[in-house]
Structure formats: structure tokens, C-alpha cells
DRENDO-1510 file (C-alpha; in Angstrom, 1 decimal, always signed):
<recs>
REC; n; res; u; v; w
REC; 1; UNK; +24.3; -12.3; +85.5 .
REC; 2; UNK; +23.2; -9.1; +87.3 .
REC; 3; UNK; +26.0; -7.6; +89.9 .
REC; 4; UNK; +23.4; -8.2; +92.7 .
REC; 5; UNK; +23.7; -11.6; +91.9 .
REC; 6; UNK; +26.7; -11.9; +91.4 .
REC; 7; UNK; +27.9; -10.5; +94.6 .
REC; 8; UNK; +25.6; -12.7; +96.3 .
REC; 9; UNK; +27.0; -15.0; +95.7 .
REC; 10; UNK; +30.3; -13.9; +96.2 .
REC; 11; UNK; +29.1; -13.5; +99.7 .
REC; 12; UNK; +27.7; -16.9; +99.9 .
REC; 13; UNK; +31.3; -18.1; +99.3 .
REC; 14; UNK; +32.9; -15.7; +101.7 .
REC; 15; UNK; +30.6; -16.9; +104.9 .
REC; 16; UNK; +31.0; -20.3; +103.6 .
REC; 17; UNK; +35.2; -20.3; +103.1 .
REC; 18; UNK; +36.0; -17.5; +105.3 .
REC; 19; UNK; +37.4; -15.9; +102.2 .
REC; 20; UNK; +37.8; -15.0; +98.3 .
REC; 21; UNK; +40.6; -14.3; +96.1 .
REC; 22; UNK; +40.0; -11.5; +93.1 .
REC; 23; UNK; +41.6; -13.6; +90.7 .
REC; 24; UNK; +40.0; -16.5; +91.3 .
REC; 25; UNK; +36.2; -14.6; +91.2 .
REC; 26; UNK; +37.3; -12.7; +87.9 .
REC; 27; UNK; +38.2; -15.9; +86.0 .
REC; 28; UNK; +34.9; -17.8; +87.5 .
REC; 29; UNK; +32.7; -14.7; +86.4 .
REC; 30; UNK; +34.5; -13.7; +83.6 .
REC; 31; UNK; +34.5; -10.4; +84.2 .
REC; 32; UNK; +37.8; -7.8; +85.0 .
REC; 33; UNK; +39.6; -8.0; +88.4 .
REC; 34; UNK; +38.4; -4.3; +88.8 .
REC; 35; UNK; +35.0; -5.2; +88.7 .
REC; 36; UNK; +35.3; -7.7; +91.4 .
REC; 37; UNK; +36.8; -5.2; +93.7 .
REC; 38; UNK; +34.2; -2.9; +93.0 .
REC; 39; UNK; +32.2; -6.2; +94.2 .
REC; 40; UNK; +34.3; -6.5; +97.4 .
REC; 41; UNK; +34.2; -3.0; +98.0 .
REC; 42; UNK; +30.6; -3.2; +97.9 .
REC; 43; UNK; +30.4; -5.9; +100.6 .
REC; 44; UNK; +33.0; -4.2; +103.2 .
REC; 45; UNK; +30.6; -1.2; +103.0 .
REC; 46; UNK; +27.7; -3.2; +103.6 .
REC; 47; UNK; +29.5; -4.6; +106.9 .
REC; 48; UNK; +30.1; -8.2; +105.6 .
REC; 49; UNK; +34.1; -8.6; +104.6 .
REC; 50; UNK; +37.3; -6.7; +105.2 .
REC; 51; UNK; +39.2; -6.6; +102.0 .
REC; 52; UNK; +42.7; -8.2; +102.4 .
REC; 53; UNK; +45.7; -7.7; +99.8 .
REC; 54; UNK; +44.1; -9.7; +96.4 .
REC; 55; UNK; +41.2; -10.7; +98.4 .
REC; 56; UNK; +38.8; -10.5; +101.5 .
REC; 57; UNK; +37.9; -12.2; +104.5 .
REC; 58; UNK; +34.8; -12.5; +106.0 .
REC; 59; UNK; +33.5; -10.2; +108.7 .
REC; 60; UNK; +32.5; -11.9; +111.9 .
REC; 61; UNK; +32.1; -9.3; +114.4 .
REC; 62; UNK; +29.5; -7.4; +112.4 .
REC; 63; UNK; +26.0; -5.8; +113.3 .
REC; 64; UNK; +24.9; -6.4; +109.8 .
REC; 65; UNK; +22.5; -9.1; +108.7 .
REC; 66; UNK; +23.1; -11.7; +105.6 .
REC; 67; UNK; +20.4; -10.8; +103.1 .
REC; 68; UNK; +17.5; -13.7; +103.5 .
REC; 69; UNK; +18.2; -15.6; +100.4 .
REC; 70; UNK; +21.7; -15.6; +100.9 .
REC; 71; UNK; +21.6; -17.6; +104.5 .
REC; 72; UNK; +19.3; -20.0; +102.7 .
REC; 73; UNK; +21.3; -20.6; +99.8 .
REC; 74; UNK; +24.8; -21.1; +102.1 .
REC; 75; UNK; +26.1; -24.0; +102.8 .
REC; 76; UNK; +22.5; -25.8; +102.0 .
REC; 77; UNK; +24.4; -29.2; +102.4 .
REC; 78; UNK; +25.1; -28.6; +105.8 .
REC; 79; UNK; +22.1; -27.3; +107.1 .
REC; 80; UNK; +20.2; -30.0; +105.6 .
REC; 81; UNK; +22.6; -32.5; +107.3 .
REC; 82; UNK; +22.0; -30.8; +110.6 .
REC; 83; UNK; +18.2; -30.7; +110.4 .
REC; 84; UNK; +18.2; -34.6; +109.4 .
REC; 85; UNK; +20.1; -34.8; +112.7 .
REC; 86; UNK; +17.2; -32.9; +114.8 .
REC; 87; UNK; +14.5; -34.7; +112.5 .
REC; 88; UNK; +15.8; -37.9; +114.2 .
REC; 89; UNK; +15.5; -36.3; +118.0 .
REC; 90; UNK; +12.0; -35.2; +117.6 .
REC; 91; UNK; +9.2; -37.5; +118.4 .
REC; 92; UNK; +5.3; -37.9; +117.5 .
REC; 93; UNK; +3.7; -35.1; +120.1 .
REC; 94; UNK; +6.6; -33.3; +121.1 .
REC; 95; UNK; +6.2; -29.4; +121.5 .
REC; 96; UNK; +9.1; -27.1; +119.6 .
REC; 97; UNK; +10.4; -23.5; +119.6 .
REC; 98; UNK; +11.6; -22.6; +116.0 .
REC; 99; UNK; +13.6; -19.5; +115.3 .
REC; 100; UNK; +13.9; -17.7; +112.1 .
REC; 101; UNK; +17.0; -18.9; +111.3 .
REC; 102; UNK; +17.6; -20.7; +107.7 .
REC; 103; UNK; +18.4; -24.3; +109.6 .
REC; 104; UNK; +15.4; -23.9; +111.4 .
REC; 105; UNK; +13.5; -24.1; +108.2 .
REC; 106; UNK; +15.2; -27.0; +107.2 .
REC; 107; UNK; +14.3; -28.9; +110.1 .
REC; 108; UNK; +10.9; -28.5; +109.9 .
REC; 109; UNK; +11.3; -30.4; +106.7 .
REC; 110; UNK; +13.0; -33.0; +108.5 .
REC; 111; UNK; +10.0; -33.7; +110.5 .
REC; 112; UNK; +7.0; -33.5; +108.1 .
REC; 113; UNK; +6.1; -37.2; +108.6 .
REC; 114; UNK; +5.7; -36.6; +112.2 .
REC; 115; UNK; +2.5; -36.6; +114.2 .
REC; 116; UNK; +0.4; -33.8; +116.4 .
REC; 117; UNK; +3.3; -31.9; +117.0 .
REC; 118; UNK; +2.8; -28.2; +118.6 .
REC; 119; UNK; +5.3; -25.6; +116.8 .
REC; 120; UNK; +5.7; -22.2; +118.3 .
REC; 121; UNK; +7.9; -19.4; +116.1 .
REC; 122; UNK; +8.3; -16.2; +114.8 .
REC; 123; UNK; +9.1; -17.1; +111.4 .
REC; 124; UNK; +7.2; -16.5; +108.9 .
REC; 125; UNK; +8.9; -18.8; +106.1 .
REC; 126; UNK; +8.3; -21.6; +108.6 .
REC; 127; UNK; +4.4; -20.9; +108.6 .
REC; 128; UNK; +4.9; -20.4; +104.9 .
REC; 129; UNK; +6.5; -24.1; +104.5 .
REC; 130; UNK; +3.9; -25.9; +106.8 .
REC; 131; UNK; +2.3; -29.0; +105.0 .
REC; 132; UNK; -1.2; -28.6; +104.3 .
REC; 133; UNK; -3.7; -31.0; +106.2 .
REC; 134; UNK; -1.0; -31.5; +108.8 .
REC; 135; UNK; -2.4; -32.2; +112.5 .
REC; 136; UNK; +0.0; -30.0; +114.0 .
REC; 137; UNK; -0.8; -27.2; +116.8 .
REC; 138; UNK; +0.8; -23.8; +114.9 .
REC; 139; UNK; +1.5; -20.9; +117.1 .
REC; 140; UNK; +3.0; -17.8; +115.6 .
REC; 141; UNK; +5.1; -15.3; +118.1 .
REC; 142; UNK; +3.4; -12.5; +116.3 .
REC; 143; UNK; +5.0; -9.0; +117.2 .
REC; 144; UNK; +6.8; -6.6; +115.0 .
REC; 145; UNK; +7.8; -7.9; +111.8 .
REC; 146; UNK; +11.3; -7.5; +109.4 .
REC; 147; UNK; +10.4; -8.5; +106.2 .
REC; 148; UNK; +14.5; -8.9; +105.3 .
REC; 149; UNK; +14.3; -11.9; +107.9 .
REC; 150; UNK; +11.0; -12.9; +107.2 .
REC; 151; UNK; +10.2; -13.1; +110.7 .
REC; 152; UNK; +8.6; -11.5; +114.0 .
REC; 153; UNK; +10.3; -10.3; +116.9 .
REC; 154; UNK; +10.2; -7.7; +119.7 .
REC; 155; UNK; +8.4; -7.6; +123.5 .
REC; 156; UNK; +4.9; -8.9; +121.7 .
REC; 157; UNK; +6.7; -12.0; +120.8 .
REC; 158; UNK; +8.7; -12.6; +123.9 .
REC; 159; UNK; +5.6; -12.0; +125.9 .
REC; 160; UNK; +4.2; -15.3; +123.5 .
REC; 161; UNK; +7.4; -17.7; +123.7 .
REC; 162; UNK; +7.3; -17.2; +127.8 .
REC; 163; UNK; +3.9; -18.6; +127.9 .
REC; 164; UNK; +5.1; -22.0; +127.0 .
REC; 165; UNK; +7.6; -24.6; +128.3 .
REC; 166; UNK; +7.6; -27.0; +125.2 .
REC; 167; UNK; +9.9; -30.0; +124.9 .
REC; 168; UNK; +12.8; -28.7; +122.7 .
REC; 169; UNK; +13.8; -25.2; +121.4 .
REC; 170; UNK; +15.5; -25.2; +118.3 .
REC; 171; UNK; +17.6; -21.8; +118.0 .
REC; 172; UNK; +21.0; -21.3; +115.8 .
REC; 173; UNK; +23.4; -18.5; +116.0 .
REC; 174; UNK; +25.9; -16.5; +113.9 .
REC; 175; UNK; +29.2; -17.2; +116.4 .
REC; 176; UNK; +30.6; -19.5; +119.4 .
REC; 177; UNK; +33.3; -18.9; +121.2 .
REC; 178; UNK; +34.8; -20.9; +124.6 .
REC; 179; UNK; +34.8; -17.2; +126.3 .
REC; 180; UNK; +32.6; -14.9; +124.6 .
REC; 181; UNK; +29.8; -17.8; +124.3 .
REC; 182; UNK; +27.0; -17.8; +121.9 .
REC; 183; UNK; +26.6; -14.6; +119.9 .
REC; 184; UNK; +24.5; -13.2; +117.4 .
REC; 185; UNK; +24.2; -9.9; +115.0 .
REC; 186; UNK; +21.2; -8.0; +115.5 .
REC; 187; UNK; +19.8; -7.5; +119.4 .
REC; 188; UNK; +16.1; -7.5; +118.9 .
REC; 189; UNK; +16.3; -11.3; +117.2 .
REC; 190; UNK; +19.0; -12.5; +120.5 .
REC; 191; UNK; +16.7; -11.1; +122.9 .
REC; 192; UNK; +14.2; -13.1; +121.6 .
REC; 193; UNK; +16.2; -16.2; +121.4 .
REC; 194; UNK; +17.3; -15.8; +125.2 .
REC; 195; UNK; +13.9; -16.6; +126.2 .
REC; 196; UNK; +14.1; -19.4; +124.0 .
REC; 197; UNK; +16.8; -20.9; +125.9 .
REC; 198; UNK; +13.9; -20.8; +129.5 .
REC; 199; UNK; +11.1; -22.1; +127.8 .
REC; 200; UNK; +12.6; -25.8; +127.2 .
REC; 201; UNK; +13.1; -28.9; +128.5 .
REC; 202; UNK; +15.9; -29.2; +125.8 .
REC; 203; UNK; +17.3; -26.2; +124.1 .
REC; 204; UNK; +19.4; -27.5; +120.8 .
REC; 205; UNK; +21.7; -25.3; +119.2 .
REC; 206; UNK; +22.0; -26.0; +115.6 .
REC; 207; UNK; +25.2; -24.8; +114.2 .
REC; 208; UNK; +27.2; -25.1; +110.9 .
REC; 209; UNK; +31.3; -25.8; +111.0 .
REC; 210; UNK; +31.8; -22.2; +110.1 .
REC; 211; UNK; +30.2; -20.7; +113.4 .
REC; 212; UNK; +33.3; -22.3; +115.8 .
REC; 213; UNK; +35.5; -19.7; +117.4 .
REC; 214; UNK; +33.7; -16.8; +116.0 .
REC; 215; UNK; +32.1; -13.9; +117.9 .
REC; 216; UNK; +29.3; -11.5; +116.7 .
REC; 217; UNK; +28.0; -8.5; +117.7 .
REC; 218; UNK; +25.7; -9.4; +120.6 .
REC; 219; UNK; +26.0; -11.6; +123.0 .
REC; 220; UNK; +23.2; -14.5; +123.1 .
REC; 221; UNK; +24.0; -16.1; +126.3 .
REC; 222; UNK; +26.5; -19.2; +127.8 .
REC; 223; UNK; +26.6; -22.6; +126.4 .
REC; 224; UNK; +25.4; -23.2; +130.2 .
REC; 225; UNK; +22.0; -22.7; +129.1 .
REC; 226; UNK; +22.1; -25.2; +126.0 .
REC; 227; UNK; +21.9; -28.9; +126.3 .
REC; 228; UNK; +22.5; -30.3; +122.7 .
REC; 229; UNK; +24.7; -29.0; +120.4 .
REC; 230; UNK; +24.6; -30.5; +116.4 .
REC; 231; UNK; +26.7; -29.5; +113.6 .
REC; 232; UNK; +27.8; -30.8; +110.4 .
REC; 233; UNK; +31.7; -31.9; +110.5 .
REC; 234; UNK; +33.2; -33.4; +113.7 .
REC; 235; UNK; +34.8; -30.2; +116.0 .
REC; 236; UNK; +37.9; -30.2; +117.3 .
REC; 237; UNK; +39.3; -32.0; +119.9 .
REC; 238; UNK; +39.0; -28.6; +122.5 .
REC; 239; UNK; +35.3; -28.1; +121.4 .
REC; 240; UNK; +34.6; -32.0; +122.1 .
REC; 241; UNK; +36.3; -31.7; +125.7 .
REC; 242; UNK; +34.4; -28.6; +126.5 .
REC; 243; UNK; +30.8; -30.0; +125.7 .
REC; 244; UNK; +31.7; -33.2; +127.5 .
REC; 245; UNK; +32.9; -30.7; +130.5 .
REC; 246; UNK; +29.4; -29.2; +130.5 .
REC; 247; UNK; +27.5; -32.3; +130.1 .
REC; 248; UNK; +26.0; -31.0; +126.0 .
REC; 249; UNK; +25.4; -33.9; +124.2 .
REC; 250; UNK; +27.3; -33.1; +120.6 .
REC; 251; UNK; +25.9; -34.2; +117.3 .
REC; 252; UNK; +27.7; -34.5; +114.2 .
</recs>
């Protein structure tokens, strides 16, 4: 195994578990303790984990960006759960807003089998993953392009997603906290998602277990403008409270 791959998915377990021991990764990879806090070292530099005493944790309030392949590759399980969960919401002719984020791909799987639906995004995996000889209207955001997110963003594509009011916008995030609200890593890509949040009838925010009580690096909005929350494992009881407080409809 290469290092890049194997601190991949090192990674992948660190935003999955919240963190790693160097023991436990040297015996899995067979490889010296040393090398795996080369790994680690590697990773903290990169923004993504704060080294602890034989270990690190994971870095929530960071500016940095998972590498593409590692968001699709974590916690697959989940997000596959989650988009099985929005397949079921969405009906034949409905109109949807898709981010770029990895569960956003794998809700579009979910709904294949459904009928002349209208999708509006700026991701470009999405457009990659369309079925052929589909009878859906396709709209892509356009605008300036990351090819490390595989996705558009920027004024270009704002100007695109305010055009619309579709039925349901489909957005994730990378934290949610009770004060701080929903928050995300990189500006340009939570600027873009705010108009998101105007431009629906229903915004869902689709969300793994790991995302509770975390905070990111820039702020997305409140949970005020979101009206369906669905995640994977069953929240606590303080979570449940608050989305019944706020009338959000919770999925699980």
C-alpha cells in the first residue's frame, strides 16, 4: 500500500470515529509506530487532526477540505441509508436542488426509477452519474469550477440556483451545533448553499451521526431556515426536543 493510501484512509477512520490510536494503525498496516506518526503528522499539517498523546482526534473547526474520494469512501453505509430515506420523500415530477456533497450523490441513486424530475446542481459527479435515456430536466449551476470537489460554485452559480423555487433542496454540511447552527469548511461552497436554503419549498438537510455538536469554519445559516432534517442513527434526546421545538420533521 502506498502512504497516500494509507493515510487516506487513516483519515477516513478519523472523520468516521472521531479518532485513532498509533498502536492500533501500526499493527493493522503492519508497518512501525513511527511511520504512523509520520502519517498523523501529515494530516495535522494538512488541517484535518490534532495529534493527542498515542493518537489523534479529528479536527472539526478546520478551513480545510476532505480530499473527494475520501468523503465518498466514509461512512458509505450511512450515506446510503440517508439517501434511501430522501429517495422515499421524492415524488414522480418533483423539482430538486442537489449540492456537491457525497450524500447528495447518493441520493440521486435513490431516485433513478423516478419520473420527469427537474435536478438543478453544481456538481459535476452528479451530472456524471445521471442515467442515460432518463426523462429528467438537468440544469447545471455552471460558474467557476474546483476540480478537488468536482463541483461549480461562485456568483455565476448563485445567480443560476436563485432563478428557481423547486420543490426540495437537498444540501449537507460538515457541523451542527444548537448555538452556532449549521456550518461548513470552505466559504465560497456555504454561500452557495445559503441560497439553497430560499429557493425551496422544502430544504432537507442530510446529515451523518458524526456532524452533531460539531462546528466548522463558516457559518451556513440557522436550522430556522431547514425543514427536514435525516440522519442515520437516532439523535439524542436534546437534538429530538430541539427539532420538535422548531417544527423540523427528523428522519432516522
Amino acid at each position: 500500500m502506498l502512504p497516500i493510501e494509507r493515510r487516506n484512509e487513516i483519515l477516513q477512520k478519523l472523520m468516521l470515529d472521531g479518532k485513532v490510536i498509533v498502536s492500533e494503525l501500526a499493527e493493522k498496516y503492519e508497518v512501525t509506530e513511527e511511520t504512523i506518526r509520520r502519517d498523523l503528522e501529515k494530516l495535522e499539517s494538512d488541517g484535518y487532526a490534532k495529534k493527542t498523546y498515542g493518537g489523534a482526534v479529528r479536527n472539526d473547526n478546520t478551513a480545510s477540505e476532505l480530499p473527494y474520494l475520501v468523503r465518498k469512501q466514509t461512512n458509505v453505509g450511512g450515506k446510503k441509508y440517508i439517501a434511501e430515506i430522501i429517495g422515499s420523500l421524492i415524488e414522480d415530477g418533483d423539482s430538486l436542488l442537489l449540492d456537491s456533497s457525497t450524500t447528495a450523490i447518493f441520493a440521486v441513486k435513490s431516485i433513478f426509477s423516478k419520473h420527469n424530475l427537474t435536478i438543478i446542481t453544481n456538481s459535476v459527479e452528479i451530472l456524471l452519474d445521471l442515467p442515460a435515456g432518463n426523462d429528467w430536466n438537468v440544469i447545471s449551476t455552471g460558474g467557476q469550477y474546483r476540480s478537488e470537489s468536482m463541483a461549480f460554485y461562485g456568483s455565476a452559480a448563485e445567480e443560476i440556483v436563485e432563478k428557481y423555487h423547486v420543490d426540495y433542496a437537498i444540501l449537507s454540511c460538515k457541523g451542527l451545533d444548537i448555538e452556532k447552527g449549521i456550518t461548513d469548511t470552505r466559504e465560497p461552497f456555504a454561500q452557495l448553499k445559503k441560497t439553497f436554503l430560499g429557493s425551496a419549498k422544502t430544504v432537507i438537510l442530510a446529515i451523518d451521526h458524526t456532524k452533531f455538536d460539531k462546528v466548522s469554519f463558516v457559518k451556513l445559516g440557522t436550522l430556522d431556515g431547514v425543514d427536514v432534517v435525516v440522519t442515520d442513527v437516532e439523535p439524542n434526546e436534546k437534538w429530538k426536543n430541539y427539532f420538535e421545538s422548531k417544527g423540523i420533521k427528523l428522519y432516522y
